[in-house]
C-alpha positions in Angstrom: -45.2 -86.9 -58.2 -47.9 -86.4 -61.0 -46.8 -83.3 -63.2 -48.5 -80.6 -65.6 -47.2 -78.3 -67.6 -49.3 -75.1 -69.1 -47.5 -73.5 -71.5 -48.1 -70.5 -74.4 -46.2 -71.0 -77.0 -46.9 -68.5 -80.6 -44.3 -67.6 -82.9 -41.0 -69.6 -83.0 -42.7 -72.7 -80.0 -39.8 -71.5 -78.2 -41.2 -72.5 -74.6 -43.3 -75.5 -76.2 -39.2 -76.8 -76.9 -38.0 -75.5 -73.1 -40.8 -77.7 -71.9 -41.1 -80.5 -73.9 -37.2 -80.9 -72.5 -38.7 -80.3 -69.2 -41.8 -83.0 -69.6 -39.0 -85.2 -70.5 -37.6 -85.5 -67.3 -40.3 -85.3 -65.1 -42.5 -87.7 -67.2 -45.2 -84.3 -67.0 -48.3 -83.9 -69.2 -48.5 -80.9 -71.4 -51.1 -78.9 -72.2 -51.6 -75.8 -74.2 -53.1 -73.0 -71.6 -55.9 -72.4 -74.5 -56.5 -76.5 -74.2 -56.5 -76.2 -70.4 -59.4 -77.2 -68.5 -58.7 -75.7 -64.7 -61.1 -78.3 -63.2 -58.0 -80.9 -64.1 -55.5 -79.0 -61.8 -56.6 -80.3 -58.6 -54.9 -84.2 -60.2 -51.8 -82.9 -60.4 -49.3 -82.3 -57.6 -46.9 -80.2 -59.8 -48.0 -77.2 -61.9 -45.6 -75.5 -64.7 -46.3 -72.8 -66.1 -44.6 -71.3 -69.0 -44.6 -68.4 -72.4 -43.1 -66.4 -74.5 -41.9 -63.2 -73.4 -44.1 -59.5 -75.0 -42.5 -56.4 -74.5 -41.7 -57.5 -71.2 -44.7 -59.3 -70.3 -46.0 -63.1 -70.0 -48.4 -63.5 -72.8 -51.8 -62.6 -72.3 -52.9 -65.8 -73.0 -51.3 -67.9 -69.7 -52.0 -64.0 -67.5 -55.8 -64.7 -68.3 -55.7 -67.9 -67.6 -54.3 -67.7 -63.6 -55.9 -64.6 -63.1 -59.6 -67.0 -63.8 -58.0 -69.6 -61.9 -59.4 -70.8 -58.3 -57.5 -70.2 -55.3 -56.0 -73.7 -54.1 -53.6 -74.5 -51.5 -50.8 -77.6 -51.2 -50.0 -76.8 -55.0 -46.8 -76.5 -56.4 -45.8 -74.7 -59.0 -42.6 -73.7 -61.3 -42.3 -70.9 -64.0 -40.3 -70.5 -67.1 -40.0 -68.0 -70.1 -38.4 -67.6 -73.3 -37.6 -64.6 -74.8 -34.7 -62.6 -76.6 -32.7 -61.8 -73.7 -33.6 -64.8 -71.3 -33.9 -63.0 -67.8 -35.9 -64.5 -65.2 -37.1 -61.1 -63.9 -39.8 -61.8 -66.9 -41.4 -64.2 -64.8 -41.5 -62.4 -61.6 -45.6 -61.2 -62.4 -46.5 -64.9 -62.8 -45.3 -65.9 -59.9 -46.7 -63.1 -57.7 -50.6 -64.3 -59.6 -49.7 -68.0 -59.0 -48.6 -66.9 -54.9 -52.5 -64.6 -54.6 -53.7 -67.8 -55.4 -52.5 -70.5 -52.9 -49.4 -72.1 -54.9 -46.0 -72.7 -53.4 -43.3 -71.3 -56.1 -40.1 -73.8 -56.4 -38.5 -72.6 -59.1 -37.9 -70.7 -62.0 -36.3 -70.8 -65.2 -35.3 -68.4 -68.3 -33.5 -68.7 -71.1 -32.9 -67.0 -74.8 -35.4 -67.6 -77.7 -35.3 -66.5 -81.3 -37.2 -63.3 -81.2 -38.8 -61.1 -84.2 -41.7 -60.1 -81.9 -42.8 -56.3 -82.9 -39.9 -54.0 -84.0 -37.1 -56.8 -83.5 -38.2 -58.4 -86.7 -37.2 -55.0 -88.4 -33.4 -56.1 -87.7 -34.0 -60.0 -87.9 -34.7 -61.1 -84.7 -32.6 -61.6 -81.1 -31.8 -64.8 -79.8 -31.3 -66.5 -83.3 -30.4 -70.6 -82.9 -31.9 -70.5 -79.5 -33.1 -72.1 -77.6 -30.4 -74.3 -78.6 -29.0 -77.5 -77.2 -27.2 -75.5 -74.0 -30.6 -74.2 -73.5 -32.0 -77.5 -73.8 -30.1 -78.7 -71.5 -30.0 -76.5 -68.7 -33.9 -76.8 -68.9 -33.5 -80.6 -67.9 -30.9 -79.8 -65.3 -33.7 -77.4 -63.9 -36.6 -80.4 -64.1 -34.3 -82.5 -62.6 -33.7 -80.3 -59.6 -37.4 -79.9 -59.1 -37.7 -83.7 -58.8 -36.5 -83.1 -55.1 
């Protein structure tokens, strides 16, 4: 199984960590989405897509990015997140664009991230230490279970 992974990564790399940890295991390529050339998804039979939480929100980086995307079909595709509180609900709008255009979701993953992103820098950040070696981890338990 040949694997990519597209990630955003800004302040703290954060998600470049969560999926370097995930590369790791499933021996996947990585690729910053502002590196990415779309025309090299069709090699891959495994698409990962991950960034930093916003207020909420992907970043609009890895949102452009799908949204400009081709529709395919036979693709899948996993999504994962960092952010200060680590839910997976943060990555319920990526995986809605990557389903409207043809890829087969298996997976998700979360976890915590040091934050100082807008007004949390104003009391030191959330999610200091993290992602730390749990985090680390868990992310390879997750790969692992993907190799399936």
């Amino acid at each position: 199984m040949k694997t990519l992974i597209v990630y955003t990564s800004i302040h703290h790399g954060n998600t470049e960590k969560i999926g370097k940890a995930m590369a790791e295991v499933l021996k996947a390529d990585m690729i910053k989405t502002e590196d990415m050339n779309v025309n090299i998804l069709k090699d891959y039979d495994l698409i990962g897509f991950g960034s930093g939480v916003y207020y909420g929100k992907p970043h609009k980086t890895i949102v452009d990015f799908i949204e400009n995307m081709p529709r395919t079909s036979n693709k899948r595709a996993f999504v994962f997140s960092t952010s200060g509180q680590g839910k997976t609900k943060y990555n319920n709008s990526i995986e809605e664009k990557l389903k409207e255009k043809g890829f087969n979701i298996v997976g998700s993953f979360a976890c915590k991230g040091f934050d100082t992103f807008g007004p949390f820098k104003l009391i030191g950040g959330l999610g200091k230490g993290r992602p730390n070696a749990e985090d680390i981890q868990n992310a390879k338990d997750f790969a692992k279970g993907l190799e399936k």
